[in-house]
N, C-alpha and C positions, 0 to 999 in steps of 0.2 A: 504494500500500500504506500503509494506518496503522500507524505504529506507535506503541507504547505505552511510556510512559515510565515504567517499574513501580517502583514503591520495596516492596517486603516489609514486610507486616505493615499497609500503608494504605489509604487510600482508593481506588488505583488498583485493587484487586479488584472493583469494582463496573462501574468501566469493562468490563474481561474479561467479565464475567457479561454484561454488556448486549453487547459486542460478540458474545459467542459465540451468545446467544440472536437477534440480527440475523442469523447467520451472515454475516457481513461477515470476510474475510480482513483480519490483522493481523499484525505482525509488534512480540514484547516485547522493549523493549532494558531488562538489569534491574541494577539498585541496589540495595546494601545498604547498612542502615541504620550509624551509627559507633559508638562504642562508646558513647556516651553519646543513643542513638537518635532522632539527627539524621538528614538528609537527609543523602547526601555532597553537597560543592561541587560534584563534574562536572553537578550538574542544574542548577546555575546556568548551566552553558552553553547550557541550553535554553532555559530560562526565568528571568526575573531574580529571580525568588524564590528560585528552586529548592526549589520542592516537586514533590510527586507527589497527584496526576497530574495529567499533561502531553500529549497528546499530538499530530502530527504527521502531516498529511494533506495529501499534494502540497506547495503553500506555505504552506497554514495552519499555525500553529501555538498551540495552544489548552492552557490551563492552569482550574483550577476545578471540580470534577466536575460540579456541578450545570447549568454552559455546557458538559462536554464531556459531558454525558447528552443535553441538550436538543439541539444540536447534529448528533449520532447518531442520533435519533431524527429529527429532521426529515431527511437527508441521508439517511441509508440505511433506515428505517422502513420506506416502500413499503407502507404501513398497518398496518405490525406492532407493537407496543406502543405503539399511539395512546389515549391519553385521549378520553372524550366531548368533542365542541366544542361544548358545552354541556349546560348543569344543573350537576345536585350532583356529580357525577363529573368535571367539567371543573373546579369549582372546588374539590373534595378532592385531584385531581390536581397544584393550580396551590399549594392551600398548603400540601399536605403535601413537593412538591419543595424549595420556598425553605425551610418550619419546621425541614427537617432540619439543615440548615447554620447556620440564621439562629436560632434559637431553642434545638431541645434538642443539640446540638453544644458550645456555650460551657459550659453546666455539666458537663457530661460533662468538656471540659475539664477545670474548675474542679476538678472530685472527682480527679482523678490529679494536678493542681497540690497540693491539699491533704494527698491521699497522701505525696507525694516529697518537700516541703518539711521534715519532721520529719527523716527520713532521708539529707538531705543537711546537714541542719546539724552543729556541730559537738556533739562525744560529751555534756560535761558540759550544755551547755543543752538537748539532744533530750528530755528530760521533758517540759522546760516547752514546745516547741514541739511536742511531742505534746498536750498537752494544749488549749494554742489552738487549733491546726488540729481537734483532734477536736470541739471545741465550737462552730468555725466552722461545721465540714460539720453537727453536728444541727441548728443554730439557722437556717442561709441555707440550705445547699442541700436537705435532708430532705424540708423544704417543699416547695421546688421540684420534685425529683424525684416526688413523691406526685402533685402536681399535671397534671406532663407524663403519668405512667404512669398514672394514672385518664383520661386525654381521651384518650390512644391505646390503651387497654384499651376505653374503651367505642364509638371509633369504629372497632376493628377487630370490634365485636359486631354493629354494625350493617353489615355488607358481608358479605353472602349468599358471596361467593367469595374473599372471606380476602386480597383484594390493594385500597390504598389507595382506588382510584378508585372500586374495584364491578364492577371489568370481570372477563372471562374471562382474562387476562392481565397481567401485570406492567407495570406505566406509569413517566413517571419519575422518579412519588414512589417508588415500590417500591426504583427503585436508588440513588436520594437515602438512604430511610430504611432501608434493611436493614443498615448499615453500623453508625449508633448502634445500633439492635436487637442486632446482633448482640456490640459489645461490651460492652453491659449482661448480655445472658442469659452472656457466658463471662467476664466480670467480675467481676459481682456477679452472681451468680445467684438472691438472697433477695430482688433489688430487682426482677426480672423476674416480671410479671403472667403469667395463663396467656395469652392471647391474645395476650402478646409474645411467647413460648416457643413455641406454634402457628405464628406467623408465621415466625420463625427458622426453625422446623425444615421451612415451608411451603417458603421459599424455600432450602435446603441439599437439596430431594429434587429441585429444578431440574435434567432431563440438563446443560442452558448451564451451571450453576453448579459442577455438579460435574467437567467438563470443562475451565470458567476456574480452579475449582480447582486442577486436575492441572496446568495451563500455569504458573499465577501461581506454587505454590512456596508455601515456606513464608507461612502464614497463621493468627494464633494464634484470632482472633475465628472461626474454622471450627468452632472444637471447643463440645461441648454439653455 
């Protein structure tokens, strides 16, 4: 039995959504976040980071979405959400897995860093680190973001069936990238493209998703 090492409100919803659409039995062992929405320490006892997710197959024990996607897919797939093993599909597959993590993840980051830092300082100086931070996020990240959201606006225009690779089915760029997707569109919703907003709401009419939903529990990037 897998189980899953669930933190609320993370990345491990992606995991569920792929396990349930495998129909692979699992079992959630779950976490909630601290008050300052930290992992708690007991996931350190899984894993030495202690992050989510994590999860737990006989004596594996696997942490990283993008290795516990790819992983899943190869092990329980059985040729179900397989990427073309070649062409443009195999390689929109292979970079849109790694770009979600490796690429538009960090600024995403960086935009809730930039948020929280004005509001965690103290009272008399929060003007002025409002006003730095707001000029950081137009001048670095602005850009950035225009950038990321025009190349996955136009490369979700070119895919006849609305999922990364091309195929009839969700691969595992889909469950790499639906996760920033989705907290862009219930985040900032003025920065979401139509064909990001499309895709969100493609992958929320998922039966698997909306059943990983019911399992996983609270999840704020759900809502549209």
């Amino acid at each position: 039995m897998i189980v899953v090492h669930h933190l609320n409100n993370s990345r491990s919803q992606r995991v569920l959504w792929l396990l349930e659409e495998l129909q692979v039995p699992y079992e959630i062992k779950r976490y909630e976040r601290t008050a300052d929405q930290r992992a708690p320490k007991e996931l350190l006892e899984i894993s030495p980071l202690g992050k989510s997710p994590v999860i737990t197959d006989d004596l594996v024990t696997l942490a990283e979405s993008g290795a516990i996607v790819e992983y899943l897919i190869s092990k329980y797939g059985n040729g179900k959400l397989q990427a073309p093993a070649s062409g443009p599909g195999y390689l929109d597959n292979l970079y849109y897995t790694h770009y979600a993590e490796g690429s538009l993840m960090p600024i995403l980051v960086q935009k809730i860093i930039f948020d929280i830092v004005p509001q965690k300082t103290p009272f008399l100086i929060r003007p002025l680190a409002n006003m730095i931070f707001s000029n950081l996020d137009t001048q670095l990240l602005q850009p950035e973001f225009k950038k990321h959201f025009d190349m996955i606006e136009s490369h979700l225009a070119t895919v006849k069936t609305g999922w990364f690779a091309g195929g009839d089915e969700p691969t595992a760029a889909d469950f790499q990238m639906a996760f920033p997707l989705e907290a862009i569109v219930a985040s900032a919703p003025t920065l979401a493209t139509p064909k990001i907003v499309e895709y969100v709401e493609r992958v929320h009419a998922r039966p698997a998703y909306k059943t990983a939903l019911d399992k996983g529990g609270e999840y704020a990037y759900a809502k549209m």
